[in-house]
N, C-alpha and C positions, 0 to 999 in steps of 0.2 A: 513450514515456511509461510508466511503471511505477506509475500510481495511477489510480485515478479514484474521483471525488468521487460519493458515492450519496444521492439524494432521496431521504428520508426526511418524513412528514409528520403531525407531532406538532407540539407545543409547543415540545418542546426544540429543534426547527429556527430558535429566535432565539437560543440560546447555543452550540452546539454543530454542526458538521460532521460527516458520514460519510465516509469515504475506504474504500479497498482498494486492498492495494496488494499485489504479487509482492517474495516473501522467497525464502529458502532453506530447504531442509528443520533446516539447527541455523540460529536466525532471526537476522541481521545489525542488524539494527531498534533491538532494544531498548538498545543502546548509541548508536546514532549519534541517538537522542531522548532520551537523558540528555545526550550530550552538546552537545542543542538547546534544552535546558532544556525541554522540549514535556512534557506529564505527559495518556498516552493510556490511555484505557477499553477495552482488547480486548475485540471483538465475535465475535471469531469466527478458526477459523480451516479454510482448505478445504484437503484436501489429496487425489489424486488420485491414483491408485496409476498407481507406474511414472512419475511424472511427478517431473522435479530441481527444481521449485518450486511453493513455495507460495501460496496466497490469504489475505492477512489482514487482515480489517475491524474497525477501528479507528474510535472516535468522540475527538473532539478540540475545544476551547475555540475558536472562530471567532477571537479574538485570535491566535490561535499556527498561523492557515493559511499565512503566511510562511514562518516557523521552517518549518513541515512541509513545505513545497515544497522549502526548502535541503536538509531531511534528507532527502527522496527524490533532491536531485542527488548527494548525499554517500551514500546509499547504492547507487547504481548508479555509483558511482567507485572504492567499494568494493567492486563484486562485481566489478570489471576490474582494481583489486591482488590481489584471491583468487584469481582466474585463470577466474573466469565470464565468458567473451568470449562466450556467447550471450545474458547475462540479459538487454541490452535489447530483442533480437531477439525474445526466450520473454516479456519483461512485455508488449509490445506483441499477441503472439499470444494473451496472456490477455486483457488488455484488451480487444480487438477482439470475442474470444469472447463476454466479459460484454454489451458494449453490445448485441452481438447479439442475446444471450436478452432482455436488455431490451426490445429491439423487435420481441420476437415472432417472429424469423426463425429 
């Protein structure tokens, strides 16, 4: 997986979603959510020296969590046309990281 969804606990949590997901250092994203019609608020973005990818939190319309699931399969099918044949292997070892600090460990 190359996203995860982050709880957040406001108000806005009945219109909008939190995600993060792993990019590239030049970002692959913002093309393949235009061409998802998806229209996202960048939250952030982390970036780790020495490291070939990045962290970007992104809030998004809870109607367009669909859309944004396709554009996460569509952007890890593009980073295997670019010739990233590690990103899923490296989103997943981010992912795993985050949940991690999440839970205190």
């Amino acid at each position: 997986m190359n996203y995860l969804r982050l709880i957040k606990g406001n108000i806005l949590d009945l219109f909008f979603n939190y995600y993060m997901y792993v990019d590239t250092q030049e970002p692959e994203s913002p093309a393949i959510f235009a061409k998802h019609n998806i229209k996202v608020k960048f939250k952030g973005v982390y970036i780790k020296e020495n490291e070939k990818y990045i962290l970007v939190a992104v809030r998004i319309s809870k109607r367009k969590d669909i859309p944004f699931f396709e554009s996460m399969a569509a952007l890890a099918n593009t980073m295997l046309i670019k010739g990233h044949t590690d990103y899923m292997e490296e989103s997943e070892r981010l992912i795993n990281y985050l949940k991690e600090l999440d839970r205190g460990i």
